[in-house]
Structure formats: C-alpha cells, structure tokens
BATITI-114381 format. One line per field, with one value per residue: residue number from 1; x, y, z of N, C-alpha, C in turn; residue in three letters; chain. Coordinates in nm, 2 decimals, padded with zeros to 4 digits, always signed. Last residue first. Layout:
// residues N
resi	NUM, ...
n.east	X, ...
n.north	Y, ...
n.up	Z, ...
ca.east	X, ...
ca.north	Y, ...
ca.up	Z, ...
c.east	X, ...
c.north	Y, ...
c.up	Z, ...
resn	ALA, ...
chain	A, ...
END
This chain:
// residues 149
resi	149, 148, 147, 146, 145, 144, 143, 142, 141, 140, 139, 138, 137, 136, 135, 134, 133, 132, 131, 130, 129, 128, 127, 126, 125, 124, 123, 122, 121, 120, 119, 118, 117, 116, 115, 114, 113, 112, 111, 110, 109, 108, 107, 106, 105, 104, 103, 102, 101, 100, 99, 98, 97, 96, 95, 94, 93, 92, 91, 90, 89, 88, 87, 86, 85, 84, 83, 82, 81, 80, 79, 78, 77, 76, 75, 74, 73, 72, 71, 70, 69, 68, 67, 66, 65, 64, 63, 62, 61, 60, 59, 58, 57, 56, 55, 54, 53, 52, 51, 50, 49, 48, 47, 46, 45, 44, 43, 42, 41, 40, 39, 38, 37, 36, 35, 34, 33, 32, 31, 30, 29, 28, 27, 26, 25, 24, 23, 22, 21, 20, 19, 18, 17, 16, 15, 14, 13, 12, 11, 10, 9, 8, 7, 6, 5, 4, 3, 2, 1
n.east	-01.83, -01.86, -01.67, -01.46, -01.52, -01.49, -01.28, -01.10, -01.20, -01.01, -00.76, -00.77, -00.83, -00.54, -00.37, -00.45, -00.37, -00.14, -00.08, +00.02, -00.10, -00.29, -00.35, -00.61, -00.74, -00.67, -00.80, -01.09, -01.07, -01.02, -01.29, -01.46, -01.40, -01.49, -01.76, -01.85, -01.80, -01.96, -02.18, -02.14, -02.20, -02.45, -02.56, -02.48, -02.72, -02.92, -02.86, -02.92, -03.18, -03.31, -03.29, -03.40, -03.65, -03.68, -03.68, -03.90, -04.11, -04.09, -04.19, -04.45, -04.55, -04.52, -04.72, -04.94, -05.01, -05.10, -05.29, -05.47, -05.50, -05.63, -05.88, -06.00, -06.03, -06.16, -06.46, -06.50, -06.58, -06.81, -06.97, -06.93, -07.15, -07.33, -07.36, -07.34, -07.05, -06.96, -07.00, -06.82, -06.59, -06.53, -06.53, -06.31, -06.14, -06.15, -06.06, -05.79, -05.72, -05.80, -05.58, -05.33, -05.40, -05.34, -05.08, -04.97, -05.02, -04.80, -04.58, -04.59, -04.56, -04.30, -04.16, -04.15, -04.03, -03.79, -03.71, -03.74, -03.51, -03.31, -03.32, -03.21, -02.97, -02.89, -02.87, -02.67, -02.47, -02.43, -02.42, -02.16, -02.00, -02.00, -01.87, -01.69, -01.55, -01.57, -01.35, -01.14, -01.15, -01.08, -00.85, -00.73, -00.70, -00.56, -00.34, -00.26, -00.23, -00.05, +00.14, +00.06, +00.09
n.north	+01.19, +01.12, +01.23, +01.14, +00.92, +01.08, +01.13, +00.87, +00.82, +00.96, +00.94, +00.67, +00.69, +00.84, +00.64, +00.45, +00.59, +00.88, +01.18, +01.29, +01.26, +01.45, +01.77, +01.88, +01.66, +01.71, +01.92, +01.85, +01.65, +01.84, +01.95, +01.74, +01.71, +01.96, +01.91, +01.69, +01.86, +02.02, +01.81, +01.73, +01.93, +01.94, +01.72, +01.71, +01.94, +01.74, +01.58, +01.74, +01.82, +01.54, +01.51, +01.66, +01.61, +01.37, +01.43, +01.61, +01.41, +01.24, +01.44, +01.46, +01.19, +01.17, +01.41, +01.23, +01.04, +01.24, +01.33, +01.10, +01.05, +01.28, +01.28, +01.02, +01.10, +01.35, +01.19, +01.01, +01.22, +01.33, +01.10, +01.07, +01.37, +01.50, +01.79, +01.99, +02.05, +01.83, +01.84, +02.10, +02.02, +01.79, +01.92, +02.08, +01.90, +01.74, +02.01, +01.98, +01.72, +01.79, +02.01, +01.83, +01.62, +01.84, +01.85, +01.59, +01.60, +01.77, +01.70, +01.47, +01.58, +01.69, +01.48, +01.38, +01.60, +01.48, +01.26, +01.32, +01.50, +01.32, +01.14, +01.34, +01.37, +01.05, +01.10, +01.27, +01.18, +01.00, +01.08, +01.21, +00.98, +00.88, +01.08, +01.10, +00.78, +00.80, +00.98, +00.81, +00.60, +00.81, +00.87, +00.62, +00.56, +00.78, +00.73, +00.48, +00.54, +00.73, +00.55, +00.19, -00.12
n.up	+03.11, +02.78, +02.64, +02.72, +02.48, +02.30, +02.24, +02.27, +01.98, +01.83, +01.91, +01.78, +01.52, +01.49, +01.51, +01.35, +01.05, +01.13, +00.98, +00.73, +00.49, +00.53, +00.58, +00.53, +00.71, +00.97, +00.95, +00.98, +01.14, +01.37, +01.35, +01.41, +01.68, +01.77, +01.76, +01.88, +02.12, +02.16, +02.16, +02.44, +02.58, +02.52, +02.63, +02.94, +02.98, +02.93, +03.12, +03.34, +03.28, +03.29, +03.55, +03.70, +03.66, +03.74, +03.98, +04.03, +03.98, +04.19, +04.34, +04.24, +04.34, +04.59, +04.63, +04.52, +04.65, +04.91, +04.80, +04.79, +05.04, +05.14, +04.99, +05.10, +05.34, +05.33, +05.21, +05.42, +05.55, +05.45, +05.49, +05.83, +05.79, +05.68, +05.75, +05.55, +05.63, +05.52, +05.28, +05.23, +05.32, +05.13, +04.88, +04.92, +04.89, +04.70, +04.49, +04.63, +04.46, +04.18, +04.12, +04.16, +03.99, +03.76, +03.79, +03.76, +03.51, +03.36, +03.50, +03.36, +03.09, +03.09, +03.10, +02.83, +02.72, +02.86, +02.70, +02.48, +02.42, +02.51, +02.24, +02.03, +02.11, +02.08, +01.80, +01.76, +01.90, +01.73, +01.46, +01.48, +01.56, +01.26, +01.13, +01.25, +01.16, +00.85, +00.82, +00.90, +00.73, +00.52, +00.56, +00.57, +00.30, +00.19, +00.26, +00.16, -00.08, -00.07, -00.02, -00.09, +00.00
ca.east	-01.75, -01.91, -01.84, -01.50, -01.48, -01.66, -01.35, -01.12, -01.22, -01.19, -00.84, -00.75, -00.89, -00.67, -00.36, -00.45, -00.54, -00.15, -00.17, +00.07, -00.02, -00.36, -00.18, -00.51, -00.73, -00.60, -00.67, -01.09, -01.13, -00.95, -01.18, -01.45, -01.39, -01.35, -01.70, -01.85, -01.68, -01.87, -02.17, -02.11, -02.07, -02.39, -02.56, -02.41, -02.54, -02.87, -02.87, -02.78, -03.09, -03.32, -03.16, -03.25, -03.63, -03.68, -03.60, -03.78, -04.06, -04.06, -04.06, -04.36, -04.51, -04.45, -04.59, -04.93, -04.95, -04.96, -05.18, -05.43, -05.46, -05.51, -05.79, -05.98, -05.93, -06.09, -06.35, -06.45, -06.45, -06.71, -06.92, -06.93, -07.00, -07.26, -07.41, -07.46, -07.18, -06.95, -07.11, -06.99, -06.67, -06.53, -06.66, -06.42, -06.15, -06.22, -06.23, -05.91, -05.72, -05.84, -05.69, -05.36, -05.45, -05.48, -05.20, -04.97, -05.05, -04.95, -04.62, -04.56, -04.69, -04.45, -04.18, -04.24, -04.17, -03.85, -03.74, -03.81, -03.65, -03.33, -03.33, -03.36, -03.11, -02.88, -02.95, -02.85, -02.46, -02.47, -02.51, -02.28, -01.98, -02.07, -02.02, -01.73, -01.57, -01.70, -01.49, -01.20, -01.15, -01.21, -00.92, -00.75, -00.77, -00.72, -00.39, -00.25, -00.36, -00.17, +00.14, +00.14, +00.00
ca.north	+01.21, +01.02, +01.29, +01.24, +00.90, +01.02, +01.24, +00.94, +00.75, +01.01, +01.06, +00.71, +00.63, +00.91, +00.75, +00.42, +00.55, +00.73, +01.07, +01.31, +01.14, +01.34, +01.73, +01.97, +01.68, +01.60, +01.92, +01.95, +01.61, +01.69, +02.01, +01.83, +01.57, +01.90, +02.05, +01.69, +01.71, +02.04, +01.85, +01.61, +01.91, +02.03, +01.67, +01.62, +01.96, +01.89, +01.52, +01.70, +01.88, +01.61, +01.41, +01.69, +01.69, +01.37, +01.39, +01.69, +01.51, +01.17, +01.38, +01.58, +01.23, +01.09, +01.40, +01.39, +01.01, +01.14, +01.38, +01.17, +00.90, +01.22, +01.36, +01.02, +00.99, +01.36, +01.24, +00.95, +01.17, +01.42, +01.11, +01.01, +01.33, +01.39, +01.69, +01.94, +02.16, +01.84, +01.72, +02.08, +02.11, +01.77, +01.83, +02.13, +01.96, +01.69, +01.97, +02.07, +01.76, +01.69, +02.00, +01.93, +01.60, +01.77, +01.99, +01.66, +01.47, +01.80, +01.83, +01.45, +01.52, +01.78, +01.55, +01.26, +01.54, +01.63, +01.24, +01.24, +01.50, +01.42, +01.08, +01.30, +01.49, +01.16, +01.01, +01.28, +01.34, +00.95, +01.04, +01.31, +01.10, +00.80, +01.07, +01.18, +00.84, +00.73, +01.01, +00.95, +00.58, +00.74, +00.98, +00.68, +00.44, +00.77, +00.87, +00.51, +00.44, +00.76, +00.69, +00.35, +00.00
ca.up	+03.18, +02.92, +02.63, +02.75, +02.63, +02.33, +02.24, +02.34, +02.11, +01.87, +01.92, +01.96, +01.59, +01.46, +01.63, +01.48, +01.13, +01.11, +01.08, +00.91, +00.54, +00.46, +00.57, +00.50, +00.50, +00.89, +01.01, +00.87, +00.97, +01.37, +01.35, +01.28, +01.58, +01.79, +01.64, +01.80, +02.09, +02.16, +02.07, +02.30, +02.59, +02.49, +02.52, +02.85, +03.04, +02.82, +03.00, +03.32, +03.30, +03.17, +03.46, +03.74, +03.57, +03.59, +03.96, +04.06, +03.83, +04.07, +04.40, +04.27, +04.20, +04.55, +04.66, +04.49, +04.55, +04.89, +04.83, +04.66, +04.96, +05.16, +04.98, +04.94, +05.33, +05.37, +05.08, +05.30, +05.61, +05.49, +05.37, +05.67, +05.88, +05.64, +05.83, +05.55, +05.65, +05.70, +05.32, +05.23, +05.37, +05.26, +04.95, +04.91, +05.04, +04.80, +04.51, +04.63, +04.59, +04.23, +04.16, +04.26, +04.08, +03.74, +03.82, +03.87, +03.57, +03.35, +03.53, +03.46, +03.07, +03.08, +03.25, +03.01, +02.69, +02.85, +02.86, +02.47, +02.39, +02.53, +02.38, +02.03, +02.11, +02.20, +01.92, +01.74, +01.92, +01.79, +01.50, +01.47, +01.65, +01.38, +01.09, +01.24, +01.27, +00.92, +00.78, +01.01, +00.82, +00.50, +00.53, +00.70, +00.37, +00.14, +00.30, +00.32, -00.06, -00.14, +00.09, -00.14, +00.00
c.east	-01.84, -01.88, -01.97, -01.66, -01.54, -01.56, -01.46, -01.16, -01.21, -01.23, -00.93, -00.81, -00.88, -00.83, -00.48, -00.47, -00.55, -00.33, -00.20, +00.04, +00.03, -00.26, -00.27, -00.37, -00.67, -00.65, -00.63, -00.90, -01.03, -00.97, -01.09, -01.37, -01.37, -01.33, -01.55, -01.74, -01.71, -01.75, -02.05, -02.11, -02.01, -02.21, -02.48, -02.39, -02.42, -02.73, -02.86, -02.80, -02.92, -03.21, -03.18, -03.18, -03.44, -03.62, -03.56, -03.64, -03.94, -03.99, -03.96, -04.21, -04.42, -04.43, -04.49, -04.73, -04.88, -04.92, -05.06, -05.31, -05.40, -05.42, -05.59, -05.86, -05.89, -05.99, -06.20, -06.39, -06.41, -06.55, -06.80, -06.87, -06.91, -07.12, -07.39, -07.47, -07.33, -07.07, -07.08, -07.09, -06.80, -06.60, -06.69, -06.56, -06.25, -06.20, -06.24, -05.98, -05.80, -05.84, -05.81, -05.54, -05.42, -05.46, -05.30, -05.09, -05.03, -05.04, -04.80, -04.61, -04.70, -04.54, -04.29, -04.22, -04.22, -04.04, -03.78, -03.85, -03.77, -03.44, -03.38, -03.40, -03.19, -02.98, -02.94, -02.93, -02.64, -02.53, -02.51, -02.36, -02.13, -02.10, -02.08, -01.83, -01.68, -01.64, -01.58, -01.31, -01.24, -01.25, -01.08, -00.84, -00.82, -00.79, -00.56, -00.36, -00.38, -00.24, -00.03, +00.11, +00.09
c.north	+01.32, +01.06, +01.21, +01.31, +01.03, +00.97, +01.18, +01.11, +00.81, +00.94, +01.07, +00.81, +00.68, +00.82, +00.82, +00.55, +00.56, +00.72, +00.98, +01.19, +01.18, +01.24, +01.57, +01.88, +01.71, +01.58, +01.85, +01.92, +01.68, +01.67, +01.92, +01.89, +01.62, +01.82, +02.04, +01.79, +01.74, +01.95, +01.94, +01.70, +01.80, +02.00, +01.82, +01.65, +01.86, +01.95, +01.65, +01.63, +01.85, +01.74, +01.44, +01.62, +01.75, +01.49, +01.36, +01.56, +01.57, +01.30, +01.29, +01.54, +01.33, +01.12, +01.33, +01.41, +01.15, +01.07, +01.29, +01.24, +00.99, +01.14, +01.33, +01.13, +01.01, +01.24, +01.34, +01.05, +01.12, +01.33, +01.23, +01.05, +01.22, +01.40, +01.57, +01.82, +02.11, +01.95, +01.76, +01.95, +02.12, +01.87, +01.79, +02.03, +02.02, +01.75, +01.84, +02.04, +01.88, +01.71, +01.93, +02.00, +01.70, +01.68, +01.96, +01.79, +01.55, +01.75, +01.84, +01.57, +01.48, +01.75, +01.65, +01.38, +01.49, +01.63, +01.39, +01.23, +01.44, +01.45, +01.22, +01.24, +01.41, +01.27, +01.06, +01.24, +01.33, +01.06, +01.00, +01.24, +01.17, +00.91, +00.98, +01.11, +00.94, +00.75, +00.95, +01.01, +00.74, +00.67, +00.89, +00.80, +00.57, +00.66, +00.85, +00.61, +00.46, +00.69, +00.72, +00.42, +00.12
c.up	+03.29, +03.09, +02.76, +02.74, +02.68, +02.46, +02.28, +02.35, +02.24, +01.94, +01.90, +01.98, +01.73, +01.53, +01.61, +01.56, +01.27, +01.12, +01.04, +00.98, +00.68, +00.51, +00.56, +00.49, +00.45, +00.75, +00.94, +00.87, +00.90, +01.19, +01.35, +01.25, +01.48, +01.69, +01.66, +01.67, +01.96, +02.08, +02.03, +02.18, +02.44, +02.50, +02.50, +02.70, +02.91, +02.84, +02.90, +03.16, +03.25, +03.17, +03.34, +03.60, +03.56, +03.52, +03.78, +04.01, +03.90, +03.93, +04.28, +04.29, +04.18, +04.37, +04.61, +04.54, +04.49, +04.77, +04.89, +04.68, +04.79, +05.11, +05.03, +04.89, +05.18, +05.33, +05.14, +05.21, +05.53, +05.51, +05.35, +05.59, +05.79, +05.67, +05.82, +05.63, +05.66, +05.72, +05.50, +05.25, +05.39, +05.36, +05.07, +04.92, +05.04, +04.92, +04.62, +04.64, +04.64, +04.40, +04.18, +04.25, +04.18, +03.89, +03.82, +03.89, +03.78, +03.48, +03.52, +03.52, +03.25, +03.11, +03.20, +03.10, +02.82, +02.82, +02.89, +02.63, +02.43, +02.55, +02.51, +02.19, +02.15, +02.25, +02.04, +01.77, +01.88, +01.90, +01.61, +01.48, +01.66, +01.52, +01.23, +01.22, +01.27, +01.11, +00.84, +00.94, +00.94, +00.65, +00.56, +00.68, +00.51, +00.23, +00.27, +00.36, +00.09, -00.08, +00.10, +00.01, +00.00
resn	UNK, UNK, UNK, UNK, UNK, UNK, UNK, UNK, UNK, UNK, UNK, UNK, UNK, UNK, UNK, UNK, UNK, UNK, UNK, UNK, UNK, UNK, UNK, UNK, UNK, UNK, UNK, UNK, UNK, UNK, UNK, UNK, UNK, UNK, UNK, UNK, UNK, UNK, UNK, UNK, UNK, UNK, UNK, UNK, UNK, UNK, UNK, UNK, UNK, UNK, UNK, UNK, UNK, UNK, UNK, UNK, UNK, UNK, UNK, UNK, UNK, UNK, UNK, UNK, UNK, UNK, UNK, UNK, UNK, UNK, UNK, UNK, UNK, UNK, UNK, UNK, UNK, UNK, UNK, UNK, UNK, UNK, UNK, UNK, UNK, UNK, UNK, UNK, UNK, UNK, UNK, UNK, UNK, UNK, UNK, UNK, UNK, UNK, UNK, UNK, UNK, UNK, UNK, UNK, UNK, UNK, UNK, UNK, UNK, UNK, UNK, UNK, UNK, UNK, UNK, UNK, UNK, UNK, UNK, UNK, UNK, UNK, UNK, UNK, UNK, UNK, UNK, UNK, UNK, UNK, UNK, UNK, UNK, UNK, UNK, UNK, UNK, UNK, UNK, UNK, UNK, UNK, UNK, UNK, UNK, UNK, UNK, UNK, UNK
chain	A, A, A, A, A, A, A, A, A, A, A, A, A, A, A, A, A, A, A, A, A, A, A, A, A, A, A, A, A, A, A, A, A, A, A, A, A, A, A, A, A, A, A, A, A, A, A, A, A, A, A, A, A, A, A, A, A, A, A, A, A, A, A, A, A, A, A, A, A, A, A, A, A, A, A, A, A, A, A, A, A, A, A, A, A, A, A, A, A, A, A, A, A, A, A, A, A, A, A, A, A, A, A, A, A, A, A, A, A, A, A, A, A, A, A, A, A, A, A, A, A, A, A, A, A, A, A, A, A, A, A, A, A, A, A, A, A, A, A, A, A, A, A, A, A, A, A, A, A
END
C-alpha cells in the first residue's frame, strides 16, 4: 500500500468516525426529547391532581356543612390518599427533571466534541499522510470518552 492508498484508507476511516460521532450526538437529542416530553406530561399529571385535591376539600366542607360526617371523612381519606401520591409524583418530576438537565449539560458538551472531531477532519485533510489510522482512531475515542464524563 502507497502513501496515497494510506492517505485515502485513513481519510475514509475519520470520515465514518465523524459521521458515527454526529449520530450519535443525534440520538442523544432525540433521547433528550423524549425524557423532556415525560416531564410535561408528569407536570401536566400533577395539576390535574392538585386539583383533584381541592375539590375533596371542598366536598369535605360541604357534606360536614350538610351533616354527612361520613361522607365528609371518605372524601378527607380520598384527599389524603391523593396527596400522597401527589408528593410521591412531585418527588418523581424533581428527579426527571434533574436528569433532563444533566442530559442537556451532557448533550452540549457532545456536541462540543463533536465541532472538535470536525476540526480533527478539517486538520488531517489539509496534511492526509501526518496521521496514522491508529492515532486518529485514539483521538476520537477518546473524544466520546469524554463525552461520558
């Protein structure tokens, strides 16, 4: 194998790096997205039983007003039994929403890598026989390392 065939095997080689880099930088978004979405619908799921909660304090009022002790106390228990799921969901989105956080923390830092990798492309076009595969391989390996970090 010539200089030439060298230069063209590894050019090709750090081409499908990059491209793996950017997709995976896309999966990623998308993954993103997707646990963003579940906390809306977690958010939503919440306001609809905060006011669920309400209206059984408000029944609670008015069957005590009207003398249904009873049924006053069933929609006390009903209230309770809500606000505790009520919390335990609250407790679920503060944590969805920490790992949607770090996950946008992450995916900006991958995309940084990414415009490194590119810069690495754009570097080794300009001079084609500098860099061996191997060492080019390393160096994007250890740009997704980092992207794990």
């Amino acid at each position: 194998m010539d200089q030439s065939d060298k230069a063209n095997l590894n050019a090709e080689i750090l081409a499908r790096c990059v491209v793996a880099i950017e997709k995976f930088a896309e999966d990623y978004k998308e993954d993103v997205a997707i646990r963003l979405a579940r906390s809306h619908r977690m958010q939503a799921a919440i306001g609809l039983l905060t006011d669920e909660i309400a209206q059984w304090d408000r029944d609670a009022e008015v069957d005590e007003a009207s003398g249904d002790i009873a049924l006053a106390d069933s929609a006390r228990m009903h209230r309770r039994s809500d606000a505790e799921r009520l919390d335990a969901w609250q407790k679920t989105l503060y944590d969805m929403l920490r790992d949607v956080e770090d996950r946008k923390h992450a995916f900006r830092r991958i995309m940084e890598l990414v415009d490194e990798a590119q810069r690495i492309r754009s570097r080794y076009a300009s001079n084609a026989g500098a860099i061996d595969a191997a060492a080019l391989i390393e160096g994007l390996v250890d740009v997704l390392r980092r992207a794990y970090q």
